[in-house]
Backbone as ProteinMPNN parsed JSONL, in Angstrom:
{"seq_chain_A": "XXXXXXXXXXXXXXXXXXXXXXXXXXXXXXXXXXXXXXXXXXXXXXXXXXXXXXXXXXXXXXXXXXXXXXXXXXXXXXXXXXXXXXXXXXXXXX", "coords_chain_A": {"N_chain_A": [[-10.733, -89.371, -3.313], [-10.495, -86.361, -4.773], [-10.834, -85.505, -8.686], [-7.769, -84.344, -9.97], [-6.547, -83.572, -12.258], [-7.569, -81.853, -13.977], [-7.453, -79.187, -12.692], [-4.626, -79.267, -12.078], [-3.296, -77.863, -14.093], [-3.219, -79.523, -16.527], [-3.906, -80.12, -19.836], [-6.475, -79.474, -21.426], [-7.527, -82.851, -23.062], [-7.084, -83.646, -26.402], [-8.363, -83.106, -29.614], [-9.655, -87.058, -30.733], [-7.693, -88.386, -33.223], [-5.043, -87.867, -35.577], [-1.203, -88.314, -34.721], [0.207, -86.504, -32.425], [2.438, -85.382, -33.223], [2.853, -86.341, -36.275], [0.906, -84.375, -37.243], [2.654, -81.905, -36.623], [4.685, -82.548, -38.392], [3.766, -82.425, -40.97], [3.274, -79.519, -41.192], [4.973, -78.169, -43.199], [4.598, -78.874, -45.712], [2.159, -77.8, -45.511], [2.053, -75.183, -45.376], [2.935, -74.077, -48.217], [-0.026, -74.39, -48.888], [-1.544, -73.219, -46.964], [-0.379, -70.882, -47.435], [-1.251, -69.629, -49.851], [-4.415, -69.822, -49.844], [-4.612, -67.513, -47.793], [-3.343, -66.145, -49.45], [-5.766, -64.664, -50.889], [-6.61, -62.555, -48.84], [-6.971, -62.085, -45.494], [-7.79, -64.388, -43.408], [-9.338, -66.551, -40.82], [-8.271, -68.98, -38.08], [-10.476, -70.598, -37.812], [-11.553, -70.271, -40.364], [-9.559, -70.641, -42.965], [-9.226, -73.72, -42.104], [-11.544, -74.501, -42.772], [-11.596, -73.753, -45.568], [-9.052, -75.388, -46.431], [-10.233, -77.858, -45.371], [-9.437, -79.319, -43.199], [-8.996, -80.527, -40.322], [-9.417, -77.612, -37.235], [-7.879, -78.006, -34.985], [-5.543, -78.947, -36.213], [-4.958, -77.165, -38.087], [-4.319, -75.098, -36.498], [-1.997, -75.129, -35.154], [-0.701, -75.472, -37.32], [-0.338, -72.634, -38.138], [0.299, -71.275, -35.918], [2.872, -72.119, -36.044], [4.105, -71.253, -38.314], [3.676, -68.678, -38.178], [5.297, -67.953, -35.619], [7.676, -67.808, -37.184], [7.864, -66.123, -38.847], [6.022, -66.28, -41.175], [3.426, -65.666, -41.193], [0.994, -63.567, -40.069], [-0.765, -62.019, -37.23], [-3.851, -60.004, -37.395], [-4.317, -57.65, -35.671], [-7.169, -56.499, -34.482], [-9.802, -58.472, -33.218], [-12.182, -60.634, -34.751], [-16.053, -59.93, -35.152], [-17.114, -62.385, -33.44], [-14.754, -63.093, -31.937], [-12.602, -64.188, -32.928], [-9.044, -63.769, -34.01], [-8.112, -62.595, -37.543], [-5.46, -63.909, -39.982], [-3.065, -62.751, -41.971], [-0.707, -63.2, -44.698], [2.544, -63.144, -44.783], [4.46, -60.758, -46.562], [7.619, -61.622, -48.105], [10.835, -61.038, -48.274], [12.634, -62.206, -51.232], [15.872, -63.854, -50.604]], "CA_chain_A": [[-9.839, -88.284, -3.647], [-11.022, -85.718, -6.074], [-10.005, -85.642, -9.684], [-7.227, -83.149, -9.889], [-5.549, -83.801, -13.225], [-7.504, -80.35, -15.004], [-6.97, -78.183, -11.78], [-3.098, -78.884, -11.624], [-3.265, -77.291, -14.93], [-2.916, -80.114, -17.493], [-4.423, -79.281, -20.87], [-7.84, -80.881, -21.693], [-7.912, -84.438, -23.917], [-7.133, -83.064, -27.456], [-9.716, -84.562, -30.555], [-9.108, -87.603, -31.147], [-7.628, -88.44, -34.323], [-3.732, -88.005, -36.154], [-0.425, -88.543, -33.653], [0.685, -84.632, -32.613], [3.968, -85.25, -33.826], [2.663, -86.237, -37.907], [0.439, -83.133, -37.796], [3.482, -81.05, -36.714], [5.428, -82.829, -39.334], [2.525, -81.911, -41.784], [3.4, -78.104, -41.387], [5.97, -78.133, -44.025], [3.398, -79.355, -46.481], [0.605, -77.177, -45.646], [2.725, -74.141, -45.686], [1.915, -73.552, -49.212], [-1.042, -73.98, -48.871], [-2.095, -72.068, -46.459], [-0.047, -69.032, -48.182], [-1.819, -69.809, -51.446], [-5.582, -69.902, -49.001], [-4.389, -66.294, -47.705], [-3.357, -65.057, -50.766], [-7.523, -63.68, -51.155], [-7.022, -61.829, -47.758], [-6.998, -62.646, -44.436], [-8.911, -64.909, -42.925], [-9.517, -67.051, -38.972], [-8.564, -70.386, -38.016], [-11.383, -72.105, -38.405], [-11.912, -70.333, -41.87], [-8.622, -71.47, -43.311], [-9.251, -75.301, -41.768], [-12.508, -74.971, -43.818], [-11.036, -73.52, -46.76], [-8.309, -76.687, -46.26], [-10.736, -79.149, -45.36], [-8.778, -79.879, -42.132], [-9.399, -80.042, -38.633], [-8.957, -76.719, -36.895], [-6.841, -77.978, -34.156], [-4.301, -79.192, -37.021], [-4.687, -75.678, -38.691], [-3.992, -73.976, -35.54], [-0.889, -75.908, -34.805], [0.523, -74.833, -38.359], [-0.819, -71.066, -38.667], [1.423, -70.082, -34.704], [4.365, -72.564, -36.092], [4.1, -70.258, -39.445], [3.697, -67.005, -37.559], [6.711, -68.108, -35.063], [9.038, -68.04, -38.103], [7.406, -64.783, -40.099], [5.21, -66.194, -42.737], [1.878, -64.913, -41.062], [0.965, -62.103, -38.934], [-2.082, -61.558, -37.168], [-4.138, -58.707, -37.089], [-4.269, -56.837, -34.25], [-8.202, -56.316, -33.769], [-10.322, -59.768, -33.281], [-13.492, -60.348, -35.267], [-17.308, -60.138, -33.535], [-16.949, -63.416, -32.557], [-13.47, -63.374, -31.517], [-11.159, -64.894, -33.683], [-8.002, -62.957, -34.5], [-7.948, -62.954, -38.89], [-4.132, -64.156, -40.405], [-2.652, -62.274, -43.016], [0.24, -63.413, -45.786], [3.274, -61.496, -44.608], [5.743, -60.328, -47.796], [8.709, -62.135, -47.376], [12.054, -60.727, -49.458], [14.04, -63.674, -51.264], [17.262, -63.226, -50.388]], "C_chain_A": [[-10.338, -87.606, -4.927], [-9.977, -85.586, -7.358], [-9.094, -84.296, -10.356], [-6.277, -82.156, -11.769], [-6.422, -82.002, -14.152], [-7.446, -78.956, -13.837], [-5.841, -78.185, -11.635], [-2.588, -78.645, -13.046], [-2.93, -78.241, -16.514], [-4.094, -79.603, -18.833], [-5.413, -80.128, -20.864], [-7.462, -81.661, -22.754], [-7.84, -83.262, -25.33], [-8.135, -83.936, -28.189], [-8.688, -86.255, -30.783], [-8.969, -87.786, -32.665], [-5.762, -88.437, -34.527], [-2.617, -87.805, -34.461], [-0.196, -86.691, -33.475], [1.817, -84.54, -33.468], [3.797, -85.509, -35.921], [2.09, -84.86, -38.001], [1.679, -82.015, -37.841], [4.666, -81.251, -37.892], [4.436, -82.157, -40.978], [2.849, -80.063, -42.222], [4.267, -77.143, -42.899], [5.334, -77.823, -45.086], [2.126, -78.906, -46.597], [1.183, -75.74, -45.569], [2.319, -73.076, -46.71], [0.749, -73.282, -49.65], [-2.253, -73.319, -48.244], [-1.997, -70.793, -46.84], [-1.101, -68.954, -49.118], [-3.714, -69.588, -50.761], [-5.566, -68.174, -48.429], [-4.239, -65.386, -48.462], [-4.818, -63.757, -50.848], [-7.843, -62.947, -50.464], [-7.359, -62.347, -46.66], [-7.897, -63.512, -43.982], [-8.557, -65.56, -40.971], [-8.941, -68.387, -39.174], [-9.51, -70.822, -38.533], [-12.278, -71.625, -40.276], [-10.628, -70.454, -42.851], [-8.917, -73.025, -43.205], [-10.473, -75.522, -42.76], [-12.085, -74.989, -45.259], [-9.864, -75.1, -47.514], [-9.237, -77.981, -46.194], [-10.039, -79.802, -44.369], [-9.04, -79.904, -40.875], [-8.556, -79.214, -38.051], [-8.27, -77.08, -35.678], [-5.184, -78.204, -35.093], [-3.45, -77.6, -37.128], [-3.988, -74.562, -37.535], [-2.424, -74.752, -34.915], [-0.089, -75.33, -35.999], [0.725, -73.622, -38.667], [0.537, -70.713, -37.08], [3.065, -71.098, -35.492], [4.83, -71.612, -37.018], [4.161, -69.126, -39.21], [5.214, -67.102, -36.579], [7.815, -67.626, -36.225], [8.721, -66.488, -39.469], [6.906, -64.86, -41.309], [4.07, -65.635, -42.605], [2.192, -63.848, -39.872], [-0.489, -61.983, -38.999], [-2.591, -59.966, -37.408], [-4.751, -58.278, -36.173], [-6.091, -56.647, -33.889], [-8.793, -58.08, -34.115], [-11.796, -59.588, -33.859], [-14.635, -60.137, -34.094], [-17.365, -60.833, -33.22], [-15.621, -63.737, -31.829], [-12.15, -64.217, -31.445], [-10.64, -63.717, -33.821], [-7.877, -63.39, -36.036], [-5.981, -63.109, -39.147], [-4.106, -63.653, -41.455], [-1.049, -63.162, -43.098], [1.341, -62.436, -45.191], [4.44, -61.444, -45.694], [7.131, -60.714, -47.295], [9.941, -61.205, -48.799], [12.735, -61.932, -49.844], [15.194, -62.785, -51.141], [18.395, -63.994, -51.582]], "O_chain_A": [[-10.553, -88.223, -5.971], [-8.75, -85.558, -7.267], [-9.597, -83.432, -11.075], [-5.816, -81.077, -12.142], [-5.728, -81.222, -14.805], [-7.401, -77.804, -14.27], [-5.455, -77.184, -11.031], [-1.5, -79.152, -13.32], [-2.457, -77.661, -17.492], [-4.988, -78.779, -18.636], [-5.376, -81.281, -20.433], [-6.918, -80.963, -23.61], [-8.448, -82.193, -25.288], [-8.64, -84.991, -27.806], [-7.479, -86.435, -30.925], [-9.895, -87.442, -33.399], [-5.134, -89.0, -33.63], [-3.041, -87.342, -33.402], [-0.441, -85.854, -34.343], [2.022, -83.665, -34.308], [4.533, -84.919, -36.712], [2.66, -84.088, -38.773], [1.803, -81.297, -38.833], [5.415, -80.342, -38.251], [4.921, -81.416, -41.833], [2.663, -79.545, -43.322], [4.154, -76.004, -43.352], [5.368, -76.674, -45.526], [1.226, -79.281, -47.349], [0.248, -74.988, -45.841], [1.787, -71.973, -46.585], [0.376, -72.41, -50.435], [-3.368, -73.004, -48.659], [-2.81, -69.871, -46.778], [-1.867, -67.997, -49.01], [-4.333, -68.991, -51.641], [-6.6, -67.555, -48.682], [-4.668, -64.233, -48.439], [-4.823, -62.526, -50.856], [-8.912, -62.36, -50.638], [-8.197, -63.242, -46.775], [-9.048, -63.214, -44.302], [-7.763, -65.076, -40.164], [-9.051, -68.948, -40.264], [-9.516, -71.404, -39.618], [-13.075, -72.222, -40.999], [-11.102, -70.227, -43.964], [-8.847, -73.639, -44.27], [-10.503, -76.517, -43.485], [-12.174, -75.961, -46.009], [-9.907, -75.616, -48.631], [-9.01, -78.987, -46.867], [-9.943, -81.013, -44.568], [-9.416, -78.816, -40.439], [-7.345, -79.433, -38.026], [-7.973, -76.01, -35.148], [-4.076, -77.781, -34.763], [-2.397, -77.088, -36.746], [-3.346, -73.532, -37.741], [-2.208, -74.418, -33.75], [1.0, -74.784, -35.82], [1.701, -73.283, -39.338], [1.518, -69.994, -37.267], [4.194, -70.622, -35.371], [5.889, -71.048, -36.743], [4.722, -68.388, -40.019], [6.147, -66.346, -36.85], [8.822, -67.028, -35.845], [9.264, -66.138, -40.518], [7.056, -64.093, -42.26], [3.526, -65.101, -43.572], [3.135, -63.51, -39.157], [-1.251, -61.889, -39.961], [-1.862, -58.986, -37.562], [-5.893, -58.669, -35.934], [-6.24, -56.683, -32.667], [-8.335, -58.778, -35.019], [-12.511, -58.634, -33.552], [-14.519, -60.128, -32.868], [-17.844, -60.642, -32.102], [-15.574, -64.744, -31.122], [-11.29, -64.637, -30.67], [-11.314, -62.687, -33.805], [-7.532, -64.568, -36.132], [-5.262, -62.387, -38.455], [-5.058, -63.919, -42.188], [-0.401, -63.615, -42.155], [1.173, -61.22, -45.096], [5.372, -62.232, -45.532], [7.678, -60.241, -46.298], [9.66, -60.931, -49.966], [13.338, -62.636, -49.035], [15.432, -61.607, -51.407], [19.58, -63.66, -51.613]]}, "name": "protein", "num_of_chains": 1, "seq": "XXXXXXXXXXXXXXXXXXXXXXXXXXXXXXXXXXXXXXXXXXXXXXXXXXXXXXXXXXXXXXXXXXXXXXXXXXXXXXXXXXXXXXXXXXXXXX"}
């Protein structure tokens, strides 16, 4: 019987390494410092995760939880290799 498990659409084997659930706990905590990494102007996934020193599956797990909620915002054209860059978005205190 052929092996069906990435044709009935399951996601491929993530890296191994941290549980999903600490990195997503992690987000809180890297928050700042991703703002504070943006501050200098936009940058990509995997040039944030460098900038961090983190593995870019982490980084990309906290940059859409951070954009979900209106701290980042992409920008609309994708580089020549085809990352989309993240910008800082101005928040008002209330």
């Amino acid at each position: 019987m052929p092996d069906v498990s990435q044709a009935a659409g399951r996601a491929a084997e993530r890296p191994a390494g941290r549980d999903l659930r600490e990195v997503i706990r992690d987000e809180h905590l890297m928050r700042r410092r991703i703002l504070e990494v943006l501050g200098e102007g936009p940058l990509t996934i995997p040039e944030i995760a460098e900038a961090l020193e983190r593995p870019s599956h982490e980084v990309l797990l906290w940059v859409m939880g951070m954009r979900k909620y209106g701290h980042v915002a992409e920008i609309k054209e994708a580089t020549d290799e085809g990352f989309y860059q993240y910008q800082a978005v101005k928040r008002e205190e209330a």
